[in-house]
N, CA, C and O atoms as a CHARMM CRD file, in Angstrom:
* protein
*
  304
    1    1 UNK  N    -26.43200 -11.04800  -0.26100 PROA 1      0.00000
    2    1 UNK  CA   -25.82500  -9.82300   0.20100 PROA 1      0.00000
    3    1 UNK  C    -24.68400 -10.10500   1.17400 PROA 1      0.00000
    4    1 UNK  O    -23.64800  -9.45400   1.04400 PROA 1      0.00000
    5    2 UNK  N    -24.74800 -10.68000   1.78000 PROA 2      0.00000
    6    2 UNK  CA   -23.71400 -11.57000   2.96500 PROA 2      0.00000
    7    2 UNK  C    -22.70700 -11.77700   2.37800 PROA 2      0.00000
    8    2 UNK  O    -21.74900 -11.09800   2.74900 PROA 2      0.00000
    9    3 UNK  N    -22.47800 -12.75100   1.26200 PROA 3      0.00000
   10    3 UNK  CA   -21.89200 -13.02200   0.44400 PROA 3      0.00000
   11    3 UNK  C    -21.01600 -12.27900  -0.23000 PROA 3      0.00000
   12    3 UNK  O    -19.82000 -12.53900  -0.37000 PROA 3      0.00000
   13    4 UNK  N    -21.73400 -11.12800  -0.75600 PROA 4      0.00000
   14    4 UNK  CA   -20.73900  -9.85000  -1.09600 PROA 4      0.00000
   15    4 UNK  C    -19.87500  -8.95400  -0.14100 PROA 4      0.00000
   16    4 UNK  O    -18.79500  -8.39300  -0.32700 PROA 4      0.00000
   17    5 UNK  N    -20.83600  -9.01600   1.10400 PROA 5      0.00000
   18    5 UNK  CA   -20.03900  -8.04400   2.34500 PROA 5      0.00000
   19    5 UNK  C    -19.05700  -9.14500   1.86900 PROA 5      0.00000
   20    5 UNK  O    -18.57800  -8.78900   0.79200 PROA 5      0.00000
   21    6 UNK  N    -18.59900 -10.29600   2.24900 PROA 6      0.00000
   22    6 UNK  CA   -17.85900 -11.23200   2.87400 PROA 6      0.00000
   23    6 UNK  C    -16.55700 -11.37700   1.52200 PROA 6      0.00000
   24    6 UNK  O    -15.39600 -11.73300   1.72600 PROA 6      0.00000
   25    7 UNK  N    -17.16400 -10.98300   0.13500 PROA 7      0.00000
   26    7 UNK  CA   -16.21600 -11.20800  -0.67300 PROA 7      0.00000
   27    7 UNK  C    -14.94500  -9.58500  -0.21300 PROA 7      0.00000
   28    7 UNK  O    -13.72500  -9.69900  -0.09900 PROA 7      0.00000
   29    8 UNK  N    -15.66100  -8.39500  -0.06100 PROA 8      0.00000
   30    8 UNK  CA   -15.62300  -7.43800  -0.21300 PROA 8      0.00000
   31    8 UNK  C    -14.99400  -7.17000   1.23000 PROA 8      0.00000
   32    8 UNK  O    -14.47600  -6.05400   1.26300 PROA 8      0.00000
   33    9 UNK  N    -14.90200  -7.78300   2.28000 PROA 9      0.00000
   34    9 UNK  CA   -14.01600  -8.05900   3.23400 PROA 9      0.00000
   35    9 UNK  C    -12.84400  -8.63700   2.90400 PROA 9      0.00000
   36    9 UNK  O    -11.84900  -7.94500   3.12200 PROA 9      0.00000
   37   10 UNK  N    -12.65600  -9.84000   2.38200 PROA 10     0.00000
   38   10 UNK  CA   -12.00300 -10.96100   1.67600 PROA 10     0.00000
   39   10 UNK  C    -10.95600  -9.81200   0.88200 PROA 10     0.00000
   40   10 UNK  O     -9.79100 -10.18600   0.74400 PROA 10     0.00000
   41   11 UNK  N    -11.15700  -9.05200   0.59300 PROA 11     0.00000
   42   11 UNK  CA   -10.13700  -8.45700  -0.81500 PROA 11     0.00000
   43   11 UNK  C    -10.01300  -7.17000   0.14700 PROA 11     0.00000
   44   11 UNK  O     -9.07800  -6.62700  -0.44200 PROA 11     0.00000
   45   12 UNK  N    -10.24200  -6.50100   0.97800 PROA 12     0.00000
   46   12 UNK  CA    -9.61700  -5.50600   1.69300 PROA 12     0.00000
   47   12 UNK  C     -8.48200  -6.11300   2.53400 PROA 12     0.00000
   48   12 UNK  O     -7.33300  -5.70400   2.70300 PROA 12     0.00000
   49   13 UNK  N     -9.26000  -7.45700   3.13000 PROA 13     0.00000
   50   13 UNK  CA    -7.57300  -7.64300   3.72500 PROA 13     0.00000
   51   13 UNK  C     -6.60800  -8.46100   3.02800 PROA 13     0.00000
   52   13 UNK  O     -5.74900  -9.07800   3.65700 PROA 13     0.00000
   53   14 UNK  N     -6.67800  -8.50000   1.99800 PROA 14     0.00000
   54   14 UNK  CA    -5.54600  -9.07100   1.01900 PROA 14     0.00000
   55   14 UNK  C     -5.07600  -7.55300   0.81700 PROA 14     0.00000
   56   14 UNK  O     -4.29400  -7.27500   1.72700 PROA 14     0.00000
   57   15 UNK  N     -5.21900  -6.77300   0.18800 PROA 15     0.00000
   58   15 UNK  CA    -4.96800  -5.46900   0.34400 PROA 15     0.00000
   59   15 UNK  C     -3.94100  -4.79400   1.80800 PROA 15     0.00000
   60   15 UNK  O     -2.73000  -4.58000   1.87400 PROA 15     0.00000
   61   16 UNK  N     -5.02500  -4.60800   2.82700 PROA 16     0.00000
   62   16 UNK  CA    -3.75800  -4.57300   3.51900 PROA 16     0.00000
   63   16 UNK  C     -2.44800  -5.54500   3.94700 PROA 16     0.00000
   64   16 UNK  O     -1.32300  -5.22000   4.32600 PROA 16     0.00000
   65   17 UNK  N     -2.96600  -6.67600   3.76200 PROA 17     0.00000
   66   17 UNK  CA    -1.87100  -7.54500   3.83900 PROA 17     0.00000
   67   17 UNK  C     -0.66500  -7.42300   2.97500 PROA 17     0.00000
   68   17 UNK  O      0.48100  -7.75700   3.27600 PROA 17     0.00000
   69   18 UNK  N     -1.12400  -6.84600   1.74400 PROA 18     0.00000
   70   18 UNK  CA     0.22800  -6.17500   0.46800 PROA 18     0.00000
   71   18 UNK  C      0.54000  -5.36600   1.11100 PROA 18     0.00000
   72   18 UNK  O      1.74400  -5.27000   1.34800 PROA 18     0.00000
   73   19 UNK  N     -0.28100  -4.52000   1.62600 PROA 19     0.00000
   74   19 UNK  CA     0.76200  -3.10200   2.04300 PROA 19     0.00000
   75   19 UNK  C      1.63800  -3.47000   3.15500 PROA 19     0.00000
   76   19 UNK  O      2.77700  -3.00500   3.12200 PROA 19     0.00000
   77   20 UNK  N      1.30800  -4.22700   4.13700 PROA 20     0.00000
   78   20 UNK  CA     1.85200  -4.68500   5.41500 PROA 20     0.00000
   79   20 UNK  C      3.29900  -5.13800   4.85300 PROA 20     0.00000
   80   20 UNK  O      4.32500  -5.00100   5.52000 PROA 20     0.00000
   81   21 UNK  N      3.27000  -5.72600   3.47600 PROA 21     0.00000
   82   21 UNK  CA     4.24600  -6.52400   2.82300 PROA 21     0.00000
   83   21 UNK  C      5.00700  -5.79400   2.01100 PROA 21     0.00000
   84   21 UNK  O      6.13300  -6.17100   1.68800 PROA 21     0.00000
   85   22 UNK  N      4.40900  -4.52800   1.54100 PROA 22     0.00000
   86   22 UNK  CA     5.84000  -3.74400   0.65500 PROA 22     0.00000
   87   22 UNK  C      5.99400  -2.96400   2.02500 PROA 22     0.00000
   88   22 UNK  O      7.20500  -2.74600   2.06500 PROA 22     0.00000
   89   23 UNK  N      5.35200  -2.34500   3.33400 PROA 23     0.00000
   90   23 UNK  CA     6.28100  -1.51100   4.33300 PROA 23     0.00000
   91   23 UNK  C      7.21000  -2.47800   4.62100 PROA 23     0.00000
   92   23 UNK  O      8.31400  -2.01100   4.33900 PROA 23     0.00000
   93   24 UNK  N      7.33200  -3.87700   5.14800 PROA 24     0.00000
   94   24 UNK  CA     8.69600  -4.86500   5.55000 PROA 24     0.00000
   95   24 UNK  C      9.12700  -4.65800   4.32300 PROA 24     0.00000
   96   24 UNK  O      9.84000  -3.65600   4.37900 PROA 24     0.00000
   97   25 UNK  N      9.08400  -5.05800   3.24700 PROA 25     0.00000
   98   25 UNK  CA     9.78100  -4.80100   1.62500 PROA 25     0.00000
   99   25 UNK  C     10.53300  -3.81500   1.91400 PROA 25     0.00000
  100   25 UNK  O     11.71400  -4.00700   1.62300 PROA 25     0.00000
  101   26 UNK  N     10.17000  -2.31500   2.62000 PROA 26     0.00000
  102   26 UNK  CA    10.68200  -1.07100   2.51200 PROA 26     0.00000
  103   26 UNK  C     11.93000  -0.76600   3.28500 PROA 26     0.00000
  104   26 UNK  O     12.86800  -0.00200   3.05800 PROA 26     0.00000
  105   27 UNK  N     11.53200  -1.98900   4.74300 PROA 27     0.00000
  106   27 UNK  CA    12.58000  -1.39000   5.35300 PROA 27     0.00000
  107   27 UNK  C     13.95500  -2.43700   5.55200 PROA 27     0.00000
  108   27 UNK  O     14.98700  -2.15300   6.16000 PROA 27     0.00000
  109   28 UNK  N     13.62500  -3.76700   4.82800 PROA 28     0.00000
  110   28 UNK  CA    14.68500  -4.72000   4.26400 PROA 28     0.00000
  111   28 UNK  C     15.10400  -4.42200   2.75700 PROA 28     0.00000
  112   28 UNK  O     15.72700  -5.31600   2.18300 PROA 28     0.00000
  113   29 UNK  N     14.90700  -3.60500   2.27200 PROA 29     0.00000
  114   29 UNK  CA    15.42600  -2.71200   0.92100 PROA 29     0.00000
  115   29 UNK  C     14.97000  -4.29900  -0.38100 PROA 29     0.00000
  116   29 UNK  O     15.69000  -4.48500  -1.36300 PROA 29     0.00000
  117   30 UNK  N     14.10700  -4.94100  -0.18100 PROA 30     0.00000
  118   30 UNK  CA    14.08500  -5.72400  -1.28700 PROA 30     0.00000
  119   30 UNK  C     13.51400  -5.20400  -2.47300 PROA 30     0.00000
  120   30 UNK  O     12.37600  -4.74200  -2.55200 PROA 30     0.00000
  121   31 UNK  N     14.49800  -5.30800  -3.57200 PROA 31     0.00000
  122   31 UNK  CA    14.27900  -4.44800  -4.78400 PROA 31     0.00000
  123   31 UNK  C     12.73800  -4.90800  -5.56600 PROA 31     0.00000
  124   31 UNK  O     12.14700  -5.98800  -5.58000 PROA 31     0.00000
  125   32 UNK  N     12.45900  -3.77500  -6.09400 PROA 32     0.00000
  126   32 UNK  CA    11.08000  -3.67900  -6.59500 PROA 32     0.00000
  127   32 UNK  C     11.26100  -4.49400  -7.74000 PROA 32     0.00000
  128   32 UNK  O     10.24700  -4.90900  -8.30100 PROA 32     0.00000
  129   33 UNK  N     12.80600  -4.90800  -8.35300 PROA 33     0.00000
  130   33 UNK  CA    12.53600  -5.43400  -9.80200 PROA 33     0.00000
  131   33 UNK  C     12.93400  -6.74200  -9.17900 PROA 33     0.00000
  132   33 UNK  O     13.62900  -7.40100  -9.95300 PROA 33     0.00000
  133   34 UNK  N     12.71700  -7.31000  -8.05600 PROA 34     0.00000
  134   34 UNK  CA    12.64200  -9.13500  -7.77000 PROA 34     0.00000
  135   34 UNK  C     11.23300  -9.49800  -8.14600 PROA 34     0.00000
  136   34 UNK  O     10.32200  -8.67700  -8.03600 PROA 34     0.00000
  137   35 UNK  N     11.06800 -10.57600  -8.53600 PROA 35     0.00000
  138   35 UNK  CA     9.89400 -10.94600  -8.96100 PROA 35     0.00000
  139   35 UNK  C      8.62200 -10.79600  -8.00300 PROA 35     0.00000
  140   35 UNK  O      7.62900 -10.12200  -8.27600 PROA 35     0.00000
  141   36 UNK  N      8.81300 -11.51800  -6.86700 PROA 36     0.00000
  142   36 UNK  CA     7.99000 -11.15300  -5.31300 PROA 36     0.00000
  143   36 UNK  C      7.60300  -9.42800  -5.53700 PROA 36     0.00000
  144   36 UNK  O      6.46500  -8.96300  -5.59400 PROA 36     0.00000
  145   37 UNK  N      8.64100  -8.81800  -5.62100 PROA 37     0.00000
  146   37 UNK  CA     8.17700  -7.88400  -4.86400 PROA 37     0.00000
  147   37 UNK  C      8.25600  -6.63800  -6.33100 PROA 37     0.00000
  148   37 UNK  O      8.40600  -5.41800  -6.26500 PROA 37     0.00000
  149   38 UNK  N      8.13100  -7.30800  -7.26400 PROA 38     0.00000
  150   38 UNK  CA     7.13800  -6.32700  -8.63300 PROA 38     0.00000
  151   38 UNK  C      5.72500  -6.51900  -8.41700 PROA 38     0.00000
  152   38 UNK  O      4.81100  -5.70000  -8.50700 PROA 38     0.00000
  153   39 UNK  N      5.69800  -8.19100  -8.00800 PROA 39     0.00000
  154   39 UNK  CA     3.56500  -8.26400  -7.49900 PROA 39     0.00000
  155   39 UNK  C      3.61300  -7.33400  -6.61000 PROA 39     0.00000
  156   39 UNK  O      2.82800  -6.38600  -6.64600 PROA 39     0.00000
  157   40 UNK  N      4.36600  -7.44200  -5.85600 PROA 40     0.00000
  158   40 UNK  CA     3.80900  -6.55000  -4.21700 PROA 40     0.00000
  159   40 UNK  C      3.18000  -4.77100  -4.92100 PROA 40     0.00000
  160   40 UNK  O      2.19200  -4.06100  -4.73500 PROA 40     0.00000
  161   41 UNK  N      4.40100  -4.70700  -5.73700 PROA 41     0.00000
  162   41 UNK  CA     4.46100  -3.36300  -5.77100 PROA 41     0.00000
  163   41 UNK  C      3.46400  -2.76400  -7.10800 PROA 41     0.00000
  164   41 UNK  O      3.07100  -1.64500  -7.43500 PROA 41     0.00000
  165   42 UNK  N      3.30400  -4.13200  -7.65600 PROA 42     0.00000
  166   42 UNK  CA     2.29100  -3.94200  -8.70400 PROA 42     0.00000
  167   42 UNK  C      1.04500  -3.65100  -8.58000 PROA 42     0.00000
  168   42 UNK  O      0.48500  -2.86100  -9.34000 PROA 42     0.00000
  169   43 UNK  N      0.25100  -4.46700  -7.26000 PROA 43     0.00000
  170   43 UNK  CA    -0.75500  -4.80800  -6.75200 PROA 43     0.00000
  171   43 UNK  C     -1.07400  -3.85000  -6.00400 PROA 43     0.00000
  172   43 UNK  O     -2.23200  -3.46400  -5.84400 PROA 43     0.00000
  173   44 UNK  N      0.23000  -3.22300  -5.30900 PROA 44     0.00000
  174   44 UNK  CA    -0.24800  -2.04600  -4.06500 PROA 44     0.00000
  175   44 UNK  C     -0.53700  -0.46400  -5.00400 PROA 44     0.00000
  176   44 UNK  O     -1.48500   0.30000  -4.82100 PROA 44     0.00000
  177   45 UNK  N      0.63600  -0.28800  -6.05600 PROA 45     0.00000
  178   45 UNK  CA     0.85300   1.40800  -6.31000 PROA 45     0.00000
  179   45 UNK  C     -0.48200   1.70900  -6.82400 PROA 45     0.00000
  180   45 UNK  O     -0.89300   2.60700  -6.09000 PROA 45     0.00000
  181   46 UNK  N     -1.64800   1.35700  -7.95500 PROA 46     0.00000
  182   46 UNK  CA    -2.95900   1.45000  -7.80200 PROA 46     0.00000
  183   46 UNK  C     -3.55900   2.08800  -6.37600 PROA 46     0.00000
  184   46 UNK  O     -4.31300   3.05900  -6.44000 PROA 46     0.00000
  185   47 UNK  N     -3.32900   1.72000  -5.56700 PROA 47     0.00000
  186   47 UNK  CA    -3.62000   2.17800  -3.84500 PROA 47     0.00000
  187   47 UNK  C     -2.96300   3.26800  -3.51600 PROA 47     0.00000
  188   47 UNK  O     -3.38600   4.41100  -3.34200 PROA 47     0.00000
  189   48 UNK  N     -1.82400   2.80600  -3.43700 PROA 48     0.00000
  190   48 UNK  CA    -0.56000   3.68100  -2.83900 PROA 48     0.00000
  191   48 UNK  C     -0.10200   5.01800  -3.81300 PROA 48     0.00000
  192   48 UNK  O      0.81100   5.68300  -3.32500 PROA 48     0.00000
  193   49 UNK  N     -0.41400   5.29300  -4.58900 PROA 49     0.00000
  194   49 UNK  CA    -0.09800   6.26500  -6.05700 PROA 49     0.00000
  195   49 UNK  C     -0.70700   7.48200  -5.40900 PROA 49     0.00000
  196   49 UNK  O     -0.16000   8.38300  -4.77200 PROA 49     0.00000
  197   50 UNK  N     -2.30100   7.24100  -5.80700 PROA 50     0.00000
  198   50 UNK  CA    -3.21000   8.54300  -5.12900 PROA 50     0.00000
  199   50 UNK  C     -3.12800   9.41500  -4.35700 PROA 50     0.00000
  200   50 UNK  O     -3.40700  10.61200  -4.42600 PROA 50     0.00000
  201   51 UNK  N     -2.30700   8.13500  -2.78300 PROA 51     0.00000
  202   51 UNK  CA    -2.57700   8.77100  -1.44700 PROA 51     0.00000
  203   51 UNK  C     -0.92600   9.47200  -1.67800 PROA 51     0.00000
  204   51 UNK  O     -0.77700  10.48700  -0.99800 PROA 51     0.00000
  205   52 UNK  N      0.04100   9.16500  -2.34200 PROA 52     0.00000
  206   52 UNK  CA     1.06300   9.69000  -2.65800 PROA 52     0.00000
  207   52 UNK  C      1.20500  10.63000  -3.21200 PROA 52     0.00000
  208   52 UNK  O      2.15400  11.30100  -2.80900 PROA 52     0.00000
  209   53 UNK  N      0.42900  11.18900  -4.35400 PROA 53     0.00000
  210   53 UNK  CA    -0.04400  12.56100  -5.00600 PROA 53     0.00000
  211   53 UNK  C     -0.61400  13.17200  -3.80300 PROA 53     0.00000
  212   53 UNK  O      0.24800  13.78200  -3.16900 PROA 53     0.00000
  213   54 UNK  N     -2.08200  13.22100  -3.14400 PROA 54     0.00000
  214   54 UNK  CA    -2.30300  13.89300  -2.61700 PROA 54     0.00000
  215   54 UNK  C     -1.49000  14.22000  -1.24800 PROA 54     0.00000
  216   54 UNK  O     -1.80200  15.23900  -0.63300 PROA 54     0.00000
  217   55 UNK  N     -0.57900  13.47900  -0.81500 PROA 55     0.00000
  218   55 UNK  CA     0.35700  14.32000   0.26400 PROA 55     0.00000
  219   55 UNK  C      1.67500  15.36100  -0.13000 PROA 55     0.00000
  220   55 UNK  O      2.21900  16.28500   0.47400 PROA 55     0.00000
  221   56 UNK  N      1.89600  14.69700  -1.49400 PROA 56     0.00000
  222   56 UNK  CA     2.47700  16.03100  -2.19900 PROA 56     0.00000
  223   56 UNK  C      1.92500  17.05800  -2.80800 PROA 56     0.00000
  224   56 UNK  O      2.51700  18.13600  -2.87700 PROA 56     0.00000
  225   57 UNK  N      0.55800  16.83600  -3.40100 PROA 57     0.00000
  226   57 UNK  CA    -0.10000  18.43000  -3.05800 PROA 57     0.00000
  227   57 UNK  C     -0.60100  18.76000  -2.27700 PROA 57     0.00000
  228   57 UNK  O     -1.43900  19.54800  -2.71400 PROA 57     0.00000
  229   58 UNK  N     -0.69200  18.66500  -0.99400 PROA 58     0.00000
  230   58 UNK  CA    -0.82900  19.43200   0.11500 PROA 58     0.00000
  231   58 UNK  C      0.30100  19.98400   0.82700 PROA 58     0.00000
  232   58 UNK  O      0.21600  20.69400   1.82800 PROA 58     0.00000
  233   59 UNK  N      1.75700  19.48000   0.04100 PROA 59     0.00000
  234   59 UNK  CA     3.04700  20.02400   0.55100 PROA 59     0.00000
  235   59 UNK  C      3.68400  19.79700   2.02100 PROA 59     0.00000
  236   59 UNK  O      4.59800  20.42500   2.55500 PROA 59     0.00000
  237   60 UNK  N      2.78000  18.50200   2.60800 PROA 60     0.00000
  238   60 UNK  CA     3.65700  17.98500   3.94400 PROA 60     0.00000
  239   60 UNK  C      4.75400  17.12600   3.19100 PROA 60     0.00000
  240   60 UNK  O      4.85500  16.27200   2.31100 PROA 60     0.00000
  241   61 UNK  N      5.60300  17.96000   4.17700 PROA 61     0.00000
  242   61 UNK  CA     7.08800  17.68400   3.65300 PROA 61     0.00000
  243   61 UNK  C      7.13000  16.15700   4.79400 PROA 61     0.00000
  244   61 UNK  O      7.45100  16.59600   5.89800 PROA 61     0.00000
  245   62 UNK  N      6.99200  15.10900   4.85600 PROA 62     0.00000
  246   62 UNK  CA     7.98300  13.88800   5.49900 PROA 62     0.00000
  247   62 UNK  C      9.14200  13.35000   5.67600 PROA 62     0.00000
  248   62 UNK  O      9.48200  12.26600   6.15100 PROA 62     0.00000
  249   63 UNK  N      9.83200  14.40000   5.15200 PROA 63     0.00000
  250   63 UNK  CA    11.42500  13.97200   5.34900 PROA 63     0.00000
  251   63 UNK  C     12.00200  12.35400   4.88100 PROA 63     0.00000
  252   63 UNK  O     11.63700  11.94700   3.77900 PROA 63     0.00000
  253   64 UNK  N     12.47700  11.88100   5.33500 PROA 64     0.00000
  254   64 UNK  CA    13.06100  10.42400   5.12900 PROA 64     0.00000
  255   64 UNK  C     12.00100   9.52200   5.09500 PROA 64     0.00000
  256   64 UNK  O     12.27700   8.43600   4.58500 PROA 64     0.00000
  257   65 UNK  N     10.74000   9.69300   5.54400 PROA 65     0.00000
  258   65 UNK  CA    10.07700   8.59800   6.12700 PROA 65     0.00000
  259   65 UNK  C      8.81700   8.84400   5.02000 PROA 65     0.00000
  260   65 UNK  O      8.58900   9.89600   4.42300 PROA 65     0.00000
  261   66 UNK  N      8.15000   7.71900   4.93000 PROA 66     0.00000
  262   66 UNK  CA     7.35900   7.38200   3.79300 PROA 66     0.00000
  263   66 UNK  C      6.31400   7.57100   4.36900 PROA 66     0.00000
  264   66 UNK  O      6.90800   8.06400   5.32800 PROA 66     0.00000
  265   67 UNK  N      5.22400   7.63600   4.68600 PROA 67     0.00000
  266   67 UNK  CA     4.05400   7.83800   5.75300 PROA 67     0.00000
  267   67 UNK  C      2.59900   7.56400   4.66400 PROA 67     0.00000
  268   67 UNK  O      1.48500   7.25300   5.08300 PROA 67     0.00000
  269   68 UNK  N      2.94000   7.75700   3.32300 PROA 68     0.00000
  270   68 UNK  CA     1.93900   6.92200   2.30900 PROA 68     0.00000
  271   68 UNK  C      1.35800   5.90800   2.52700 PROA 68     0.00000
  272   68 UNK  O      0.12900   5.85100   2.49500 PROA 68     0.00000
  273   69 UNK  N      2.13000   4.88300   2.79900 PROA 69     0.00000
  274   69 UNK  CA     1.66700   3.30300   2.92700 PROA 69     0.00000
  275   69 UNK  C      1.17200   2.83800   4.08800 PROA 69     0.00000
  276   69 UNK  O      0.85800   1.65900   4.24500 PROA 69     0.00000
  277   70 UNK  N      1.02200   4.15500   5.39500 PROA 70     0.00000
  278   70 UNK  CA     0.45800   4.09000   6.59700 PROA 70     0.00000
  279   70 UNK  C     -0.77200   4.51800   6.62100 PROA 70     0.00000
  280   70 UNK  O     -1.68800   3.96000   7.22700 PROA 70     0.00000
  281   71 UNK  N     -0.88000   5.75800   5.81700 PROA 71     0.00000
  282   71 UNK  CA    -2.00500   6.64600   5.70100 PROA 71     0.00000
  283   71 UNK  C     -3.23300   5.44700   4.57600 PROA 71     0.00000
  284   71 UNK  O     -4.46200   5.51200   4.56000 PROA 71     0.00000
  285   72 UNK  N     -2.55200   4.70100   3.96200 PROA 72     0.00000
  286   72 UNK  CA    -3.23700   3.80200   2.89900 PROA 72     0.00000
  287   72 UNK  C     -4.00200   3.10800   3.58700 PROA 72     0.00000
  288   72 UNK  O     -5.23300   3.07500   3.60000 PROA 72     0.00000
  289   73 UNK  N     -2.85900   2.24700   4.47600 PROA 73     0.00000
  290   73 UNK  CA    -3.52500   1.36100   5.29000 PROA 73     0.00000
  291   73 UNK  C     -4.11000   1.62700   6.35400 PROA 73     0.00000
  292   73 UNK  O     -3.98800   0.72500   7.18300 PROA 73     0.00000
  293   74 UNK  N     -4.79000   2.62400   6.73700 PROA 74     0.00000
  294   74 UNK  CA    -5.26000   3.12600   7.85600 PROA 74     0.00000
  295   74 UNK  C     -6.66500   2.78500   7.33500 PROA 74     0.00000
  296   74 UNK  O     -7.38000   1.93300   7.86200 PROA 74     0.00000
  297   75 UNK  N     -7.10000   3.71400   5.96500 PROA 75     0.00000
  298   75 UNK  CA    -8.23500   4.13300   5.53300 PROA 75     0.00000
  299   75 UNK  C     -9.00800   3.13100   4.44300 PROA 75     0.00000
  300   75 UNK  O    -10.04100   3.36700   3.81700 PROA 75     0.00000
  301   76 UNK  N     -8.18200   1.95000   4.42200 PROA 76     0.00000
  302   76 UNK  CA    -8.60900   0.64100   3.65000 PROA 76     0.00000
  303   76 UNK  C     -9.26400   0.12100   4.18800 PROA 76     0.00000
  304   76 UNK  O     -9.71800  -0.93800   3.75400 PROA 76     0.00000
C-alpha cells in the first residue's frame, strides 16, 4: 500500500511539474508546435481542458490572463 501512495505521489508531482512548465512556456511564448513543448502541452491539456471548460461555463470572464493552469495546479 505504501508503495502505491508513493507511486501515486510520484506522478502528481510530475504533473505539476508540467504545468509549472507550460505556465513559464506561457509567458516566454514558446510555441506549442516545438517539439518540447507539444509533450508539455500534450501531457498537461488532458488536465488543463476540463478545468478550462468549466471556467467558461460558469462565465468568469479573465480577461488577458489564463488562471486555468493555476486553478489546475492548485487542486492536483
Amino acid at each position: 500500500m505504501l508503495t502505491l501512495y508513493r507511486a501515486i505521489n510520484i506522478l502528481f508531482n510530475i504533473i505539476e511539474t508540467l504545468i509549472f512548465i507550460r505556465i513559464v512556456f506561457s509567458f516566454l511564448n514558446v510555441s506549442p508546435y516545438n517539439p518540447i513543448g507539444r509533450v508539455i502541452y500534450e501531457l498537461t491539456e488532458p488536465i488543463l481542458g476540463p478545468t478550462r471548460e468549466l471556467i467558461y461555463k460558469l462565465g468568469i470572464n479573465t480577461g488577458m490572463f489564463d488562471f486555468f493552469t493555476f486553478i489546475s495546479n492548485t487542486y492536483s
